[in-house]
N, C-alpha and C positions, 0 to 999 in steps of 0.2 A: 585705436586708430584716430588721427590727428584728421584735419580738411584736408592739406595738401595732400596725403598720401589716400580719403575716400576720392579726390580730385584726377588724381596719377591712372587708381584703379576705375573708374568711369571711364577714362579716354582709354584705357586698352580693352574693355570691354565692348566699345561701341567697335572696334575692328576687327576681333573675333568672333561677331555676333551669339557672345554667350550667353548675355542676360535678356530677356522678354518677360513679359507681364500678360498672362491670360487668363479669359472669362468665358463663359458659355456664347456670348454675342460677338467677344470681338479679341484679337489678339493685336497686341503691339511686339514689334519686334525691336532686338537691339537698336538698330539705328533710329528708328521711329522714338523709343525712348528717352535718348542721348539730346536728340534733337529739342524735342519737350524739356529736359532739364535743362538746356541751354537758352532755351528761350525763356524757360523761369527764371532762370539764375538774372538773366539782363531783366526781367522787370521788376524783381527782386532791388536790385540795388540801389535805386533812389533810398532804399528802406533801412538802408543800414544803419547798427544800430538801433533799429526802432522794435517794437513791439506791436506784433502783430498777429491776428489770428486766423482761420480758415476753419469753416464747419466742411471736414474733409468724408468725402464717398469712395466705396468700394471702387476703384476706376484707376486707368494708368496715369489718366491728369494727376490727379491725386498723391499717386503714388510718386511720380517726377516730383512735384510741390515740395512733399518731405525732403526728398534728395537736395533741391535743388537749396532748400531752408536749411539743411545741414553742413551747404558749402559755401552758404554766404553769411557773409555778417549783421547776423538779427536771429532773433529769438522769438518763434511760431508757435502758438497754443494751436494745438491740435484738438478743434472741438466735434465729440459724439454727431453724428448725425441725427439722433434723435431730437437736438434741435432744430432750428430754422433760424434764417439768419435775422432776425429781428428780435429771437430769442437770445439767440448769441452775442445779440451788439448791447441788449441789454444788459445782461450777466458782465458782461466785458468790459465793461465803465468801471466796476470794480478791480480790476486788475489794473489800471493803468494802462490799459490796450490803446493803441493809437490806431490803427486800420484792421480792417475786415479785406481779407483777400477771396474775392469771388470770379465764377468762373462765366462769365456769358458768351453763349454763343461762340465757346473754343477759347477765349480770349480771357488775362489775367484784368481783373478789375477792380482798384485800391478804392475801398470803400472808408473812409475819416467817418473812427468813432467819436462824435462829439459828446460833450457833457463833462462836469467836474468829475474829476476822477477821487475813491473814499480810498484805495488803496496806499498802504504806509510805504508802499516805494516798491520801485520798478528795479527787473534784471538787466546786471550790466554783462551779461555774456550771452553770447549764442548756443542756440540750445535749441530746446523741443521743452516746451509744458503741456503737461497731461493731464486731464482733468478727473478728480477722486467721482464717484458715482451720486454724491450728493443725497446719499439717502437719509442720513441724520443731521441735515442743515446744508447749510450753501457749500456747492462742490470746492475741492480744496485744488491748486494750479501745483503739481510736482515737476519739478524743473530740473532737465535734464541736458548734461553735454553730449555732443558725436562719441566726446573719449567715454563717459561710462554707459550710452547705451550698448557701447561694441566691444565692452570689457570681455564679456561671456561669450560673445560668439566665435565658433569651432570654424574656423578654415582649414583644408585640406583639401590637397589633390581629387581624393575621392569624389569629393559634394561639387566639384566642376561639373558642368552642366544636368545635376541634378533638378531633381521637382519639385516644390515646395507648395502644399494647396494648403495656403491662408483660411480658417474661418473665424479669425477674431478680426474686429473693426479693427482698420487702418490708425483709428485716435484710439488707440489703449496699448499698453504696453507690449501687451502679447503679439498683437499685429504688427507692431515698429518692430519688434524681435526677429518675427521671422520674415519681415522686408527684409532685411537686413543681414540676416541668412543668407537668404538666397542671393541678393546684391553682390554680399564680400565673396561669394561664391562662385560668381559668375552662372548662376543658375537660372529658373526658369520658377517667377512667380505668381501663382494659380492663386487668384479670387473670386469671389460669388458675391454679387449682392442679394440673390436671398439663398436662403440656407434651409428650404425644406428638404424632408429626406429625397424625396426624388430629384432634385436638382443636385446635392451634393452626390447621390450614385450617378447622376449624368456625366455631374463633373469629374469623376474617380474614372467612368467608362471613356471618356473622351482623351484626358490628359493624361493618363495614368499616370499618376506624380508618383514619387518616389516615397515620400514623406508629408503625413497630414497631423496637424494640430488642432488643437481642438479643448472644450470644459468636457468632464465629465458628462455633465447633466446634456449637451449635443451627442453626445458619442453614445447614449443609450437611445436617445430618440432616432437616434438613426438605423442602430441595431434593431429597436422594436420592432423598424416598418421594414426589414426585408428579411428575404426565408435566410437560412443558414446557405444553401445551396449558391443562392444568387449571391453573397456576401464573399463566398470563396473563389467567386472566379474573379475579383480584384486582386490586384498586384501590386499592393502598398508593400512597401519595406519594414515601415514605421511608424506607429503612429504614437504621438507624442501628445500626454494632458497634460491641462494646466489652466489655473485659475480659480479652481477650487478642490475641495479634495478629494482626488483618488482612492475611492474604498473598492475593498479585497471584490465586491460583486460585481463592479463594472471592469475591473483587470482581467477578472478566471472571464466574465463575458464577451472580451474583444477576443480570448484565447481561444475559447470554445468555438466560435463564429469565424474566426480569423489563423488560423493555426499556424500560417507561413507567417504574419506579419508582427515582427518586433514590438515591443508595448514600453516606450517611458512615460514617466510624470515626474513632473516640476515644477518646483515651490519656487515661487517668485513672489515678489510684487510690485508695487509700481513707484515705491518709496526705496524698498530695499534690492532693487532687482532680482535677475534672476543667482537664486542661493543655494538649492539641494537638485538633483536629479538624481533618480532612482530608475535600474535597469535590471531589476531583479524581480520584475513582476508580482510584487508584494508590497500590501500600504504600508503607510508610512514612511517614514527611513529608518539607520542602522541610529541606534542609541550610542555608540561611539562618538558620532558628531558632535554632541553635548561637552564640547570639552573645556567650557570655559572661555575658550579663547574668540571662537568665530562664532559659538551658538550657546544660548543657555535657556534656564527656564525658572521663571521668577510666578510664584503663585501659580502654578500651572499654565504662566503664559511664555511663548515661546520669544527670546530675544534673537538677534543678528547683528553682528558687530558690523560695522559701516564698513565696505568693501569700495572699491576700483567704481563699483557695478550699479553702489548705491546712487540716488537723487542727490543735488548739491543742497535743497531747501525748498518749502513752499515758497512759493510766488509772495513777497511781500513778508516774509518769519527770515528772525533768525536760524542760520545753519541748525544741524538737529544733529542731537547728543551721537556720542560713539555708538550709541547702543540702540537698534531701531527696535522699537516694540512692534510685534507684529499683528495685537490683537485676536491670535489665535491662540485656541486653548489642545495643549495636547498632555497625554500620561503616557507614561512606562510600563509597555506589556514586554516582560523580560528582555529580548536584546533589544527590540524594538522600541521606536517613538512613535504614540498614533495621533492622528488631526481627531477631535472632538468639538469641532466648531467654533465662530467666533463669542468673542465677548459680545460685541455689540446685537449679537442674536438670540440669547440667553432668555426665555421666557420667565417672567415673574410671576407667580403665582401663588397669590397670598403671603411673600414672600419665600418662598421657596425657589430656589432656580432649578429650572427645567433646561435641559438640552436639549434643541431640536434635534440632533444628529440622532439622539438615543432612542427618541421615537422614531422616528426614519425608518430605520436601521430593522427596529420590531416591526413595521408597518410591512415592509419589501420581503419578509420571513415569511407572509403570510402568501401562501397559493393562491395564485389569479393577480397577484398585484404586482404592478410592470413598474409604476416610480408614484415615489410622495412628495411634500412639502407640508411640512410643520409649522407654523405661525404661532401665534399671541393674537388672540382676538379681545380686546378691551370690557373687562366686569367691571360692574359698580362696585360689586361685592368685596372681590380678589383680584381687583389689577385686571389678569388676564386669563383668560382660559385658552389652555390648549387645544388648539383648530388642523388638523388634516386635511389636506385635499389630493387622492387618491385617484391617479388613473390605472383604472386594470385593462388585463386581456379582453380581446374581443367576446361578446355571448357569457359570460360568466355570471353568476349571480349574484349581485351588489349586496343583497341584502343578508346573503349567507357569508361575505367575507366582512360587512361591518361585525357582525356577532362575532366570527373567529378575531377580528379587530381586536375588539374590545372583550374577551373572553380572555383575552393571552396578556392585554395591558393590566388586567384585573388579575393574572396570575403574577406577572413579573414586576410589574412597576406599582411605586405608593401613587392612593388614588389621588394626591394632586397633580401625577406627572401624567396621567393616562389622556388621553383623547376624549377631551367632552363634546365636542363637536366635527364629525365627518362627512367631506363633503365629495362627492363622485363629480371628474371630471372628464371634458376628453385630453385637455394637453395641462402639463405643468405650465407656471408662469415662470419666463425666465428675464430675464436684463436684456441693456443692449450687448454683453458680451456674451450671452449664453449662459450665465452662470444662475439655478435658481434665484427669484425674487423670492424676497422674504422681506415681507411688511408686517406690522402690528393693524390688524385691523379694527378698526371702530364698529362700535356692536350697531 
């Protein structure tokens, strides 16, 4: 989809009243939000051409902003809310960023970033940059067009005035996705800005959307905290992972808990957009796909040949090869292809590489235990030792499930890969998108 024709489809949207944007507090209706992306759009324009960014919120402002950034001409860094905008204007002198777009008191307010700028050169197209998660050095800007964020997206009759409940931030790829869904849809987009379990059953009993999105690592904490009972009287259609990988325990557990409502997962990412979608209720994908031409696998790591859907370049790099490395590592279990984590998560341990996923996997096998998180905790000795942190069922005995722990890692794994440190928590740590954190910790 080109400007003109996201342009064409906004004004017949505003007089069918198809599209709205809703929250627990407040709803905006089509007109309400047509109005808002027009009134961005004119403050927008002094700015064309320019480089600019916004620390963007769960909210329908918010939401207009992107639109309104996708129909004019300039190029919007979409920054995490987990900064603050003093954070933001900082990091942002690297980019070659010329303003901060803020919101006060209702009102668009062009904030000039001052300061020499170190970046090797600015984007000459409009677009949307998205910022990588910055865990292994300064966050990286993926720079994207209107044409290939809406390469993937599915329009049809059907998805007209459907539901769509958003739980990834608005700045990250997954959230632009399914705005954008819903938008070409002429549908109805549902956000939350907080995401505890009881807020999102609020928001399923309220809106009852049609279709929820969601990481894995949300969509078990959500499971954990309500009965089966309470879980079946929602009326989801669909619900759709993504962002990290969907294994075989959290698919049979939406099934068993949810037995009307449809289950996909989808490999994306924010370099290479969205790539594989699986609707067969089973991890991984079909090993078919491997065929050379769209998907391969080089040292156990998986590639993707640069599609429609792919990013143009980081902010400042030259374009990027045909071939995006995904940094994921997967093998071939007969027809299938399974996720086994990334590279960059890989514990070293005396040199030996440990998979976090493999412990996981053993930890979640063991009765009473509801979710893990595997780390690298920093030795003088060996680099790192592998560290657990384990939340179980309610009442259960901690100290009889570290023994089966560590009884079963003493059976099936070498003892460099085994759990030398277990720690009982109440919740896992996750990112701003929901997807487990995983840090190497210092001892």
């Amino acid at each position: 989809m080109n400007k003109n024709q996201l342009i064409k489809l906004l004004d017949s949207l505003s007089t069918d009243h198809a599209l709205s944007v809703g929250s627990i507090d407040r709803r905006c209706r089509a007109n309400e939000l047509i109005a808002k992306i027009d009134l961005y759009t004119a403050a927008l324009k002094p700015l064309k051409h320019k480089m600019t960014a916004c620390v963007v919120q769960q909210n329908s402002d918010h939401v207009a902003l992107i639109l309104a950034a996708l129909i004019s001409d300039l190029f919007l860094i979409v920054v995490p809310n987990y900064y603050n905008e003093e954070q933001a204007m900082g990091m942002l002198k690297d980019y070659a960023c010329d303003v901060l777009i803020s919101f006060i008191n209702g009102s668009v307010t062009i904030i000039p970033i001052d300061g020499p700028s170190q970046a090797s050169g600015s984007y000459d197209k409009s677009g949307l940059g998205l910022l990588t998660s910055g865990t292994t050095g300064k966050p990286k800007c993926v720079c994207h067009t209107l044409e290939s964020l809406t390469a993937k997206i599915k329009c049809a009759d059907r998805f007209h005035h459907q539901r769509w409940f958003c739980t990834y931030p608005l700045a990250s790829f997954a959230g632009i996705q399914v705005l954008l869904q819903a938008v070409l849809n002429g549908g109805v987009l549902i956000i939350a800005e907080s995401l505890t379990p009881s807020v999102i059953y609020q928001t399923l009993q309220t809106f009852k959307p049609d279709y929820m999105n969601g990481t894995p690592t949300l969509m078990r904490s959500f499971l954990l905290a309500h009965t089966p009972e309470a879980l079946q009287k929602l009326s989801l259609h669909r619900i759709t992972l993504g962002g990290e990988m969907a294994d075989q325990t959290i698919l049979e557990r939406i099934k068993r808990y949810m037995p009307k409502t449809g289950i996909t997962h989808i490999y994306a990412s924010s370099e290479a957009g969205a790539a594989i979608q699986v609707n067969d209720e089973q991890a991984g994908f079909s090993a078919k796909l491997i065929d050379g031409n769209h998907f391969k696998i080089e040292d156990e790591q998986l590639f993707i040949k640069r599609s429609t859907a792919a990013m143009e370049n980081y902010l400042g790099k030259p374009a990027q090869a045909d071939w995006i490395a995904t940094n994921d590592l997967v093998k071939q279990h007969g027809d299938r292809i399974l996720f086994c984590g990334r590279i960059d998560e890989i514990i070293n341990v005396g040199g030996y590489k440990v998979n976090p996923q493999t412990i996981e996997n053993l930890v979640l096998s063991v009765d009473g235990v509801e979710d893990v998180i595997a780390t690298g905790r920093k030795n003088p000795m060996l680099g790192n030792l592998v560290k657990v942190e384990v939340k179980t069922r309610q009442g259960v005995d901690t100290g009889k499930i570290k023994r089966n722990i560590l009884a079963l890692a003493k059976k099936t794994l070498p003892e460099y890969a085994g759990p030398h440190i277990i720690e009982f928590v109440d919740e896992i740590a996750t990112s701003f998108v929901n997807k487990k954190k995983r840090i190497i910790w210092k001892k």
